[in-house]
C-alpha positions as CSV (number, residue, x, y, z in Angstrom):
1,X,126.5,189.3,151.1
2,X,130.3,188.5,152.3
3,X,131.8,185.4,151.3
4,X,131.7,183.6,154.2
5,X,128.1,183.7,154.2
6,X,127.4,182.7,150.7
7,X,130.0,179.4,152.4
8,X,127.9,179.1,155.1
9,X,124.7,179.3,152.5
10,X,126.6,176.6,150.8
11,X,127.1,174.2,153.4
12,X,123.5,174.6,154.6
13,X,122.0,173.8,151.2
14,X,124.7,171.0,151.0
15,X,123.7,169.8,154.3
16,X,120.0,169.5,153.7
17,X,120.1,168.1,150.4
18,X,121.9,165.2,152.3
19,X,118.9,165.1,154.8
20,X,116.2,164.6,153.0
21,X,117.6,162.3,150.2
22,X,119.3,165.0,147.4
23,X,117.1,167.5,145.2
24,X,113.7,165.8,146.1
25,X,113.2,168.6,148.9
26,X,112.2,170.8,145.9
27,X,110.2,168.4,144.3
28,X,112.4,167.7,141.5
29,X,112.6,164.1,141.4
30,X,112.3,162.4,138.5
31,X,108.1,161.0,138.5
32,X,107.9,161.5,134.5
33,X,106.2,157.8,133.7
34,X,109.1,155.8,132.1
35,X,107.1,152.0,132.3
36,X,104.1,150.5,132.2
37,X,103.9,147.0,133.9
38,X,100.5,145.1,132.7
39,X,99.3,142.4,134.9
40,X,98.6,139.6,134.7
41,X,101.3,139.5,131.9
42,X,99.7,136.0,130.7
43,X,96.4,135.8,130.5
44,X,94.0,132.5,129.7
45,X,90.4,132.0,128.6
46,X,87.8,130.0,126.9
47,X,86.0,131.8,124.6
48,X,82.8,133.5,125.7
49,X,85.3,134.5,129.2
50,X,85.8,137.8,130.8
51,X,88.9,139.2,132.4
52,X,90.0,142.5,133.7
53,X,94.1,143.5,133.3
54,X,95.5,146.0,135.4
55,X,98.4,148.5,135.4
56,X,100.9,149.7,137.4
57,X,103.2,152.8,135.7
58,X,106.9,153.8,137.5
59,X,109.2,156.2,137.0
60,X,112.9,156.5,136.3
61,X,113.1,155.5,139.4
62,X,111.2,152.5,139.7
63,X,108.7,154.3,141.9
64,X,105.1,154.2,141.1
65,X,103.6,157.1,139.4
66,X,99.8,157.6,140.5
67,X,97.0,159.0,138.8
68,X,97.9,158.2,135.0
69,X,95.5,157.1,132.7
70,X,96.6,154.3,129.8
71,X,94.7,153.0,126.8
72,X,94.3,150.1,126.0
73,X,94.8,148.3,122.7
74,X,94.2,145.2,120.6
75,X,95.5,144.6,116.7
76,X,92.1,143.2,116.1
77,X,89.1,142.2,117.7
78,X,89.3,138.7,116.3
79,X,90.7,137.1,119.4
80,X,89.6,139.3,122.1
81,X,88.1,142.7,122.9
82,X,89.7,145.1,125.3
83,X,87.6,148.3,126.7
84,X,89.1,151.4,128.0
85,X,89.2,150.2,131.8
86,X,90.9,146.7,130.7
87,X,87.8,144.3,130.7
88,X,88.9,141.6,128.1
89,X,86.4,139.2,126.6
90,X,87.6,135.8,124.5
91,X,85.9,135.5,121.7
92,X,87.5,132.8,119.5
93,X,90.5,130.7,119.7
94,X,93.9,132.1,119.1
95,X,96.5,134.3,120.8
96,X,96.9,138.0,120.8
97,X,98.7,140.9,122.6
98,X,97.2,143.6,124.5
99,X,98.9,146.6,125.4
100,X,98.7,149.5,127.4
101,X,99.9,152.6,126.2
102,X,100.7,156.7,127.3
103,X,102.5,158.8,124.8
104,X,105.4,156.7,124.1
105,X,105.6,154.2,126.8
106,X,104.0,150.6,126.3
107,X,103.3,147.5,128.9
108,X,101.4,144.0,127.2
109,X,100.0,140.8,127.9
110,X,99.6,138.1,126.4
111,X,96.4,136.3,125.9
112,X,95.7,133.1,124.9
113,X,92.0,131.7,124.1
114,X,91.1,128.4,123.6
115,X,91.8,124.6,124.6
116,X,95.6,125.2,124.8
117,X,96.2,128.6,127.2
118,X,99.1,129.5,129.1
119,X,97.5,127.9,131.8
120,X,97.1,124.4,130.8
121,X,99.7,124.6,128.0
122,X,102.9,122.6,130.2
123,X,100.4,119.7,131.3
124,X,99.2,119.4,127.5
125,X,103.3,119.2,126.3
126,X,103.7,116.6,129.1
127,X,101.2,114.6,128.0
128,X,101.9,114.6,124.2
129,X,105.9,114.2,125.1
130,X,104.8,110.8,126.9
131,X,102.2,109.8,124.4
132,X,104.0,110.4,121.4
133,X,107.4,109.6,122.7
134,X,107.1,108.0,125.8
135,X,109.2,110.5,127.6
136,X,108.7,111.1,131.2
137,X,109.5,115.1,131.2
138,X,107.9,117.3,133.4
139,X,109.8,120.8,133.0
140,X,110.2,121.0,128.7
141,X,110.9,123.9,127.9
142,X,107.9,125.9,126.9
143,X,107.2,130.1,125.2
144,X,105.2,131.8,122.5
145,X,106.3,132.4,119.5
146,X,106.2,135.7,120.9
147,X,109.2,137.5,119.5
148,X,111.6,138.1,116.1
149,X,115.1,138.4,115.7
150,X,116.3,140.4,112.7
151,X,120.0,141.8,112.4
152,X,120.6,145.6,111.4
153,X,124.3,147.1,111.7
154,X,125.4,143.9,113.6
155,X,122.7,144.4,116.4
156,X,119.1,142.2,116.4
157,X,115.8,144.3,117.1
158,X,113.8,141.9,119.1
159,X,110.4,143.3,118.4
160,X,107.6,141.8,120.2
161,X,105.3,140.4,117.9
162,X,101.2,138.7,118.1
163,X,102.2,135.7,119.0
164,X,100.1,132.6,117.1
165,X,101.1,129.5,119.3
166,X,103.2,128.2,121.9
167,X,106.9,125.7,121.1
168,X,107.7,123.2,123.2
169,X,111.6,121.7,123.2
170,X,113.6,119.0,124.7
171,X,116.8,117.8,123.4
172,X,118.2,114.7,124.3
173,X,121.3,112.9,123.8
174,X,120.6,112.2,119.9
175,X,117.1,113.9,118.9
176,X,115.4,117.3,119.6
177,X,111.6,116.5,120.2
178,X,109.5,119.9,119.3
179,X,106.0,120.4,119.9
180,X,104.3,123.2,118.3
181,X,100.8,123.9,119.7
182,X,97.7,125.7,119.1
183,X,95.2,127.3,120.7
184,X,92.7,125.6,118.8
185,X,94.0,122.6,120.1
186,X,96.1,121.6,117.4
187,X,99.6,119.7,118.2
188,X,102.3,119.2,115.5
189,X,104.9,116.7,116.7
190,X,108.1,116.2,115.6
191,X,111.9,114.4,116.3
192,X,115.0,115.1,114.3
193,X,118.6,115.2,115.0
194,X,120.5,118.5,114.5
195,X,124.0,118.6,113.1
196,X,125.0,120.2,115.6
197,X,124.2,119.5,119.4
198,X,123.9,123.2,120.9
199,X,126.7,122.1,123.6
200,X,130.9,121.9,123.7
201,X,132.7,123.4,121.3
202,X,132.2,123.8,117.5
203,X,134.8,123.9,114.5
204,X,133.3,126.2,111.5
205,X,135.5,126.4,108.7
206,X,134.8,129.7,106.5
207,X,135.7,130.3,103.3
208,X,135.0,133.8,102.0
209,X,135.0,135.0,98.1
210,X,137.1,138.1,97.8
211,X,136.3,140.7,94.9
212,X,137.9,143.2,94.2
213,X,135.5,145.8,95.6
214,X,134.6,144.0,99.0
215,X,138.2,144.6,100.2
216,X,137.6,141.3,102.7
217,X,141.1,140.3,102.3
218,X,142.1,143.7,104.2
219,X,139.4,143.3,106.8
220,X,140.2,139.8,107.9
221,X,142.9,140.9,110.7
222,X,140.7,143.9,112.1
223,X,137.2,144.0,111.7
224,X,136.3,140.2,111.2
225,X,138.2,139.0,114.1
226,X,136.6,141.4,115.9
227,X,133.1,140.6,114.6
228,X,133.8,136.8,115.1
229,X,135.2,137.7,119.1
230,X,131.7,139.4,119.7
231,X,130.0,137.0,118.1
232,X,131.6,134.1,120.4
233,X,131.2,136.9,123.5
234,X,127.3,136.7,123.2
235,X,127.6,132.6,124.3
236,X,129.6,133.8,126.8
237,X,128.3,136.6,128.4
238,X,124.8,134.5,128.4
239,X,126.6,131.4,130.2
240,X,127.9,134.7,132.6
241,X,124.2,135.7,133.3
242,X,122.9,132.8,134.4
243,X,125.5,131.7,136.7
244,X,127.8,129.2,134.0
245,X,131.1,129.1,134.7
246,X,131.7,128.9,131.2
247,X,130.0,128.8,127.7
248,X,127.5,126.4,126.8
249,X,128.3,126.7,123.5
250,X,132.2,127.4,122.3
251,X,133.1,128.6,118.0
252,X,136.3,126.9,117.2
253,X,136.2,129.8,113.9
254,X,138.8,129.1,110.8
255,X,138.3,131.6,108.2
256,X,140.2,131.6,104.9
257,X,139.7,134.3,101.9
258,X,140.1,132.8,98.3
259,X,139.7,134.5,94.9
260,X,136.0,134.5,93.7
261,X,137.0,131.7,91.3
262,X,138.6,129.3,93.3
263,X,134.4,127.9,94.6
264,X,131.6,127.5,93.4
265,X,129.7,129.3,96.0
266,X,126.0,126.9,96.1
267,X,127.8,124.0,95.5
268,X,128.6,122.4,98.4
269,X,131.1,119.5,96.7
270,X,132.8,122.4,95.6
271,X,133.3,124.0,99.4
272,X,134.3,120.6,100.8
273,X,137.0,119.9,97.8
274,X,138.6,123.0,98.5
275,X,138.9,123.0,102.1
276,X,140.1,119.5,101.7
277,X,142.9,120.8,99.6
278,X,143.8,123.1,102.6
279,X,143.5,120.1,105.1
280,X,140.9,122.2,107.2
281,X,138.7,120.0,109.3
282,X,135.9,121.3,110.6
283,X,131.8,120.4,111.9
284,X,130.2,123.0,109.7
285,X,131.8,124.5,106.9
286,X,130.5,127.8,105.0
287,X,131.0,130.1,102.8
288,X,130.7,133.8,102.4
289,X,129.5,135.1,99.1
290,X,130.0,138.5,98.4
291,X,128.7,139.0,94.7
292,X,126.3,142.3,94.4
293,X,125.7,140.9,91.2
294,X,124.0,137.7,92.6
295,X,122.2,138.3,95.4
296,X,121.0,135.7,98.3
297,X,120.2,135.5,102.2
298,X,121.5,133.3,104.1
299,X,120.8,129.2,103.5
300,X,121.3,126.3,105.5
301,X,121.2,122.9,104.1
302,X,121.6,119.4,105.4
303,X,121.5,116.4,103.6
304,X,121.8,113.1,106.0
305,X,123.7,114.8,108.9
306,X,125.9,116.5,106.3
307,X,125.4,120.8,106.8
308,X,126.4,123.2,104.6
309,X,125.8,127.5,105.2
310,X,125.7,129.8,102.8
311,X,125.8,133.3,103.1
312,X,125.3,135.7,100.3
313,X,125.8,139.6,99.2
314,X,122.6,140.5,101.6
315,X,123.8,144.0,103.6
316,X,121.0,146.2,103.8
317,X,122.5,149.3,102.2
318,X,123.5,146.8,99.0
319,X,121.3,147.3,95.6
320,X,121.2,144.8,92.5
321,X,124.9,145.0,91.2
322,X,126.1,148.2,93.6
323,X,129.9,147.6,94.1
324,X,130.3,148.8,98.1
325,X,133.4,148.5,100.0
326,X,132.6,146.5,103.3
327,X,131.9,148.6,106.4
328,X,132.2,147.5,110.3
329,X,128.7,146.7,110.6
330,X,128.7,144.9,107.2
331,X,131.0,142.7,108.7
332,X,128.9,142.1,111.6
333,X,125.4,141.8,110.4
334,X,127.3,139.1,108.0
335,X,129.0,137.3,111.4
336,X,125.6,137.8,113.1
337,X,124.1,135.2,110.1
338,X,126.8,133.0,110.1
339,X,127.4,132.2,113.7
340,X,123.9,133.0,115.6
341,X,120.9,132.1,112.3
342,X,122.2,129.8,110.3
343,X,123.8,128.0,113.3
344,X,120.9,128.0,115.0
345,X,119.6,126.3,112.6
346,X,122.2,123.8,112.1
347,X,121.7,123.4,116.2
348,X,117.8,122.3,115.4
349,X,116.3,125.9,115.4
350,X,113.3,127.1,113.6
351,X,111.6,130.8,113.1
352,X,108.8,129.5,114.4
353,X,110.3,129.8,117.9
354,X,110.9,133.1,117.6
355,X,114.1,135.2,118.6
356,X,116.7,136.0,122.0
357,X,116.0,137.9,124.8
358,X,115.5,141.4,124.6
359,X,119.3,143.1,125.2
360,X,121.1,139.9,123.4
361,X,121.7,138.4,120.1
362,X,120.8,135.3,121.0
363,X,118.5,134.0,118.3
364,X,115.9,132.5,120.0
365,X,114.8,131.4,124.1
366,X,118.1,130.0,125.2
367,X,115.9,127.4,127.2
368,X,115.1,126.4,123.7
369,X,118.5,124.7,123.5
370,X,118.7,123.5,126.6
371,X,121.1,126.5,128.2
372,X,118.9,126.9,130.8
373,X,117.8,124.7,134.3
374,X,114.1,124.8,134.8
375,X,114.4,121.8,137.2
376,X,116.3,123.8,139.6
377,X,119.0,120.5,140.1
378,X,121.9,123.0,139.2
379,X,122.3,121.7,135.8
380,X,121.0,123.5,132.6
381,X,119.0,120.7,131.0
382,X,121.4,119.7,128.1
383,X,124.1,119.0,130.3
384,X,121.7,117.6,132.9
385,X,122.0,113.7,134.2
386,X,118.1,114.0,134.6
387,X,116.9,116.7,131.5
388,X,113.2,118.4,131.9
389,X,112.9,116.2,135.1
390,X,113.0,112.7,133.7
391,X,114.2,109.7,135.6
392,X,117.3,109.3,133.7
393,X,119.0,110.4,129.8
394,X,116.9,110.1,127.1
395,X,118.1,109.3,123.2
């Protein structure tokens, strides 16, 4: 064949592959499955109730892949039963997760069964919200605890979980009101105020205990500030998503490095003395215990309004008394407890409500804390002149 007609060969296969949409004249496309989508996704019934889910499995593409076959799962048969072609029977009250599977793909549902389903579940938090605190919301915020957020190398694994119940939050301009509620038809009620209102900006004053093996000291200029810029990023980047033109939630972060000696690391009179001394003023102050030798999590404590972190020698790849020089993701599975878990809790967070997003490091449903609008007034509900829908601010 002469070369200008393996050209003209060329420009012929170029020319159809244009045609008919690239390779897929030849049947390559991509159909392997790559997701399973289970509906419903929510699910509600009374015990003794039958229900059918459904499946739909795409491709790469998004296209729907016909003809395969799923199975269908339960972790137990406690809650409900699940046959091979997706008939569901409630059984006893409680919630449970049902999922679909096909080699190593996997869609779910949620279930709940009971007198408090996803069906009923917002007119129930209404109605205890007014009852119990004579607030006229009609949007609270509202999820299962469906989801946990654990930090490995910097990065949280949100693993879908069985969820047990559904949280309820509202936060007004003092308290958070949370509602935890049962299937069963159990409702725990409570109102506290947070040190820390999860809006504006926040001034966390760190002190961290250098030994001689952490190296901290030389880390403070590299990776730290670049593990506390990431950390402040994930606020931003959610505001981003939603459509904020800025962070609901800003880290005004002072960190300072003393000798080991200089604290006491659990005693909080201690902390505050020192950072006194430096004429540091700050919201939240914490500190940053490195000690193999002594080994904690992290701990938040409040007495009267007054909060206090701690975070101590927890790294993953640490043993009892194992003297490790700090790596990158050390330093940000450390950030990561400081400035997303232990602030959430300082911000009114529990692990009951379970954890971010999937793709974030968020640590729980940012409608949780008010970040998002579920009144569709413009306004995320912590900023909003009329929060969850009520007439006016609420204390």
């Amino acid at each position: 064949m002469t070369r200008a007609r393996v050209a003209s060969c060329a420009v012929f296969l170029m020319a159809a592959f244009a045609m008919f949409g690239g390779c897929d004249i030849f049947g390559l496309a991509d159909t392997e499955p790559a997701t399973i989508e289970v509906y419903p996704s929510e699910l509600s019934l009374a015990p003794g109730d039958t229900a059918w889910l459904d499946y739909i499995v795409r491709d790469g593409r998004g296209k729907e892949v016909k003809g395969v076959s799923v199975r269908w799962q339960v972790p137990s048969n406690e809650v409900v039963s699940v046959s091979s072609n997706g008939r569901v029977i409630g059984y006893t009250p409680g919630m449970t997760r049902i999922t679909a599977t096909r080699d190593d793909i996997a869609g779910g549902a949620s279930v709940a069964v009971g007198t408090i389903r996803f069906d009923n579940v917002r007119d129930l938090a209404i109605a205890a919200y007014r009852d119990k605190y004579g607030l006229k919301v009609v949007e609270p915020a509202i999820a299962p605890d469906s989801t946990m957020a654990n930090a490995v190398s910097g990065l949280p694994i949100n693993r879908p979980t069985t969820p047990t119940h559904f949280v309820s939050t509202v936060y007004g301009q003092t308290y958070v009101y949370v509602l935890e509620m049962w299937p069963d038809g159990r409702i725990q009620s409570s109102r506290f105020v947070p040190a820390v209102r999860p809006e504006g900006a926040v001034r966390l004053a760190v002190v961290v205990l250098d030994y001689p093996y952490t190296n901290f000291a030389e880390l403070l200029d590299t990776h730290w500030r670049r593990a506390v810029d990431s950390m402040k990023a994930d606020y931003r980047h959610w505001a981003e998503s939603v459509g904020w033109s800025e962070p609901l939630l800003s880290l005004d972060v002072v960190t300072v490095v003393a000798d080991s000696g200089e604290v006491s690391p659990l005693v909080r009179s201690s902390l505050k003395a020192y950072l006194a001394k430096l004429g540091i003023e700050y919201d939240v102050p914490a500190v940053i215990n490195l000690d193999p030798h002594s080994r904690m999590g992290g701990l938040y404590v409040e007495n009267n309004g007054d909060p206090w972190i701690y975070i101590g020698c927890f790294c993953p790849r640490w043993q009892d008394g194992v003297e490790l020089e700090l790596t990158p993701n050390d330093v940000q599975d450390i950030a990561y407890a400081l400035f997303h878990h232990e602030l959430g809790h300082a911000m009114g967070w529990w692990h009951s409500w379970g954890g971010g997003p999937p793709g974030t490091r968020l640590i729980t449903n940012p409608a949780f804390f008010g970040w998002t609008d579920l009144t569709g007034d413009g306004w995320p509900e912590i900023l909003s002149p009329t929060p969850y829908g009520a007439p006016r601010r609420f204390p």
